[in-house]
C-alpha positions in Angstrom: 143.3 -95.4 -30.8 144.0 -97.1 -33.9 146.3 -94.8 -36.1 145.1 -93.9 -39.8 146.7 -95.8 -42.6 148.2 -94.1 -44.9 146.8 -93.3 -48.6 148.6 -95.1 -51.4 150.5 -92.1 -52.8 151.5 -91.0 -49.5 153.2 -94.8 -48.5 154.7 -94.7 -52.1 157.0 -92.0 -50.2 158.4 -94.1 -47.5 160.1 -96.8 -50.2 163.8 -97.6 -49.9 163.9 -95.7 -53.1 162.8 -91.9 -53.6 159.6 -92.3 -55.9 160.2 -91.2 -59.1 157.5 -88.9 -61.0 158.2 -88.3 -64.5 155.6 -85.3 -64.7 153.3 -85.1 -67.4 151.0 -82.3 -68.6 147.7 -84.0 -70.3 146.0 -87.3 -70.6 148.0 -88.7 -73.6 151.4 -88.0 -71.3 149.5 -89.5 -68.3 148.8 -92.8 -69.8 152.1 -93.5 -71.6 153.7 -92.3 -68.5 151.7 -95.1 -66.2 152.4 -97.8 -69.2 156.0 -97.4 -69.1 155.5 -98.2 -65.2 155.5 -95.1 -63.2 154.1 -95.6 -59.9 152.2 -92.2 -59.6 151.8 -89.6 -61.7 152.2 -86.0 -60.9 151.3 -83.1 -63.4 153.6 -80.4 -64.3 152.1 -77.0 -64.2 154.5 -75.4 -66.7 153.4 -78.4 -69.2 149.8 -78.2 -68.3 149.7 -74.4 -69.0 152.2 -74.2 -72.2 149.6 -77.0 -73.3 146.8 -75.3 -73.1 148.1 -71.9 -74.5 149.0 -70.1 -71.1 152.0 -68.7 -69.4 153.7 -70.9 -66.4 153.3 -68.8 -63.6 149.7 -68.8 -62.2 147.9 -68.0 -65.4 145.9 -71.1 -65.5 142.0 -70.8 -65.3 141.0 -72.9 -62.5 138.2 -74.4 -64.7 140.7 -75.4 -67.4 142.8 -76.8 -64.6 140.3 -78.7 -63.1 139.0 -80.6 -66.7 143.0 -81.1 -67.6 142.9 -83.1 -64.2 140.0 -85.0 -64.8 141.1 -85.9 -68.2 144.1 -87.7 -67.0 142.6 -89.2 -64.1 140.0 -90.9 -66.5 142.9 -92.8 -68.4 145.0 -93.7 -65.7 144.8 -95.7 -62.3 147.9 -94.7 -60.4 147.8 -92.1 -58.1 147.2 -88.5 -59.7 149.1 -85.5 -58.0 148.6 -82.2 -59.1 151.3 -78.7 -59.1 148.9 -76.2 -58.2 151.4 -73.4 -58.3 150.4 -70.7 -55.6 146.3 -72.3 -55.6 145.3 -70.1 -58.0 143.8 -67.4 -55.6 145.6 -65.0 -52.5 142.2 -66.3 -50.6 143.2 -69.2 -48.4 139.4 -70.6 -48.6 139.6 -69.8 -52.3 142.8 -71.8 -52.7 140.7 -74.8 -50.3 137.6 -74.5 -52.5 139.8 -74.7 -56.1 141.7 -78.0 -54.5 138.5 -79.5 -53.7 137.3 -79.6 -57.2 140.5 -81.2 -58.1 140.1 -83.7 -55.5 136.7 -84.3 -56.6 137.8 -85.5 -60.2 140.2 -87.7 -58.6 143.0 -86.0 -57.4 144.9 -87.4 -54.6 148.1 -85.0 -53.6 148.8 -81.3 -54.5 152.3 -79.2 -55.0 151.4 -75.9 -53.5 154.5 -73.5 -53.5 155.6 -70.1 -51.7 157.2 -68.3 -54.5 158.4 -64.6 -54.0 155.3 -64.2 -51.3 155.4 -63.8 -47.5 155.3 -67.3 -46.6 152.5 -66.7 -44.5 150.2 -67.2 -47.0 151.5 -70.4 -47.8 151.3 -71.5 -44.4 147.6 -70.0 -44.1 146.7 -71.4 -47.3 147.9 -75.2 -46.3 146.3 -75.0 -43.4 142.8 -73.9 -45.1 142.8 -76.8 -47.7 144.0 -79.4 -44.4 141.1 -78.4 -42.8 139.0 -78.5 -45.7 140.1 -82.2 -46.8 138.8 -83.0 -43.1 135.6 -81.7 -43.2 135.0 -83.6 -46.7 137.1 -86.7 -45.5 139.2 -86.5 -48.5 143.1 -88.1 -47.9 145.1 -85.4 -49.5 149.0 -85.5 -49.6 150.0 -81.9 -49.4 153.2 -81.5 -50.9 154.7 -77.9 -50.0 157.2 -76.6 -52.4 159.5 -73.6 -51.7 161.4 -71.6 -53.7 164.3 -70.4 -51.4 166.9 -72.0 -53.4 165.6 -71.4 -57.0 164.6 -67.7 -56.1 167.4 -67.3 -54.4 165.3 -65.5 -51.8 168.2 -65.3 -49.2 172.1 -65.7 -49.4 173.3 -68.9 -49.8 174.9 -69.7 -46.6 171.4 -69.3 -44.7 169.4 -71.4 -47.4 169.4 -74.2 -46.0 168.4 -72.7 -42.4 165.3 -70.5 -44.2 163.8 -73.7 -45.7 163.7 -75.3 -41.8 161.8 -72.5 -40.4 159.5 -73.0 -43.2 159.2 -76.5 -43.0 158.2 -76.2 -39.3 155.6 -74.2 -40.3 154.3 -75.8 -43.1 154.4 -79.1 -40.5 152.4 -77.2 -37.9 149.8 -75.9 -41.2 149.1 -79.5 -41.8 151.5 -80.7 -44.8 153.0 -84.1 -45.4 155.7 -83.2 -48.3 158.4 -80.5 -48.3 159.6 -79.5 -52.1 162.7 -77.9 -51.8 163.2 -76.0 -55.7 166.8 -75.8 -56.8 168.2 -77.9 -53.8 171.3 -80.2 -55.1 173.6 -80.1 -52.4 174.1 -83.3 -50.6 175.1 -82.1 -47.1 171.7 -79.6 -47.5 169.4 -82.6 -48.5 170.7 -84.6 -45.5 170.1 -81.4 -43.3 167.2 -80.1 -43.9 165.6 -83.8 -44.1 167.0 -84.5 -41.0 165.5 -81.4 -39.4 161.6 -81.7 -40.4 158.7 -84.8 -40.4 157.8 -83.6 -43.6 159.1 -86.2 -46.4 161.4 -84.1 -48.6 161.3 -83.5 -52.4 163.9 -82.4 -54.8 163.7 -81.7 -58.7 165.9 -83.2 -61.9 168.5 -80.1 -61.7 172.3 -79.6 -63.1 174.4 -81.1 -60.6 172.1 -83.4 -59.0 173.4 -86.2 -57.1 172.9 -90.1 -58.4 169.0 -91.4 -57.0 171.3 -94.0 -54.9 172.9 -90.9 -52.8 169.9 -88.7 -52.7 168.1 -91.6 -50.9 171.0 -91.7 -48.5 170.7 -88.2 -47.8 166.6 -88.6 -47.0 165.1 -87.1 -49.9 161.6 -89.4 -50.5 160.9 -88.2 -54.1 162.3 -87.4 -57.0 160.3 -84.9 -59.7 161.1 -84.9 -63.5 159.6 -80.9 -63.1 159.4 -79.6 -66.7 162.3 -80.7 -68.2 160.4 -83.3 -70.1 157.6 -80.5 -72.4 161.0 -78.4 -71.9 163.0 -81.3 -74.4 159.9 -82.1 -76.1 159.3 -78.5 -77.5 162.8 -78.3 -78.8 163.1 -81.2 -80.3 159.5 -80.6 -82.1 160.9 -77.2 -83.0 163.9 -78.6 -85.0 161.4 -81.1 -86.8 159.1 -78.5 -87.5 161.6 -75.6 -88.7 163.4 -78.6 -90.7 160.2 -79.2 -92.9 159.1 -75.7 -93.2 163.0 -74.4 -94.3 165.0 -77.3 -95.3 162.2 -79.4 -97.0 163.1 -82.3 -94.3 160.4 -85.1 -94.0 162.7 -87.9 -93.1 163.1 -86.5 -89.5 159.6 -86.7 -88.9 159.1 -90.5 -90.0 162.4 -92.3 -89.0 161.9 -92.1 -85.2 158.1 -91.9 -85.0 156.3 -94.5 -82.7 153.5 -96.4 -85.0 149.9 -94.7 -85.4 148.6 -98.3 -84.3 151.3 -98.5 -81.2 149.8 -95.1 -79.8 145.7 -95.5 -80.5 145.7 -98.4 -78.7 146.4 -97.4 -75.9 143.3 -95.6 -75.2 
């Protein structure tokens, strides 16, 4: 039997390198992301929602969502991935139905993430959108992301051993990627990569080892997370506050990229 070849975003994990996603959050962020040589982009839910006036935390119409996602996918031609945060439902079909649509505007992997719930649900809904994506013979990289470590859903010494169990079952549900929130320990990465098929995930986080080590120690990918809308709205909130207290215009002009630079690119 011949074996499957892999999609492109899913081979752009098993580099030397981890692959390196600088998220972005609408189509603007997308392209300048892709121009300044990003090999895949994958969307950052809390950008996508602060964006479009929601709260991070499964707030995000699905509708919304789903014409964010074909927006960037229309100005790009990398791989798109997209954070779904929990699927946007507690229906496994639901959750199956809502990635679908994103598929169908060009979506080609998914972040789907346990939170504070019974990871059974995770599991359940995982293995609702695998079998899904195989009915409609769409090549989905399911990336699961779990939030043991930034939840701090059990004590620290038995992390590490929490995320395994988890990882077996998100394996046995049909996933390909395992997202491990918060993770920054060497010895841990090493571990729990060690101890799972799934190609492992960690975010930008204080702490975090050099991308040199953290291939070493297994991890396969690399996520900027939020951080990037996170610096971005701080740093247009001093602009802003300068020219509405202090009169400042200079701030605004001196560091600006050219009007022309940026239309053209669309």
């Amino acid at each position: 039997m011949k074996t499957p070849s892999l999609s492109a975003f899913h081979a752009l994990h098993l580099q030397d390198k981890p692959l390196k996603l600088p998220n972005a959050w609408d189509a603007g962020s997308a392209r300048q992301t892709e121009l300044l040589g990003a090999a895949a982009i994958a969307t950052t839910s809390a950008g996508v929602a602060w964006s479009l006036g929601y709260r991070d935390g499964n707030a995000l119409p699905v509708d919304e969502y789903v014409a964010r996602a074909a927006s960037i996918a229309r100005v790009i031609s990398v791989p798109l991935s997209a954070d779904i945060e929990g699927g946007y439902s507690d229906s496994p079909a639901q959750v199956a139905v809502n990635v679908l649509r994103l598929a169908d505007v060009g979506v080609t992997g998914i972040n789907i993430e346990d939170g504070a719930d019974n990871p059974d649900l995770l599991y359940a809904k995982v293995e609702a959108i695998r079998n899904a994506c195989i009915r409609r013979g769409v090549d989905l990289y399911i990336n699961v992301r779990t939030d043991v470590y930034a939840r701090h859903l059990v004590s620290a010494e038995h992390r590490a051993a929490e995320v395994m169990v988890r990882a077996q079952a998100c394996h046995r549900a049909g996933a390909d990627g395992l997202f491990v929130l918060g993770l920054a320990d060497l010895n841990e990465m090493r571990d729990i990569a060690e101890s799972t098929p799934l190609l492992l995930n960690v975010a930008v986080w204080p702490g975090l080892a050099p991308v040199e080590e953290l291939a070493r120690a297994g991890v396969r990918r690399l996520s900027a997370g939020s951080w990037l809308p996170q610096t971005l709205w701080a740093h247009n909130a001093r602009l802003v506050s300068g020219f509405l207290q202090d009169d400042a215009m200079t701030p605004m002009i001196e560091n600006a990229a050219p009007y022309s630079e940026i239309n053209v690119l669309f």
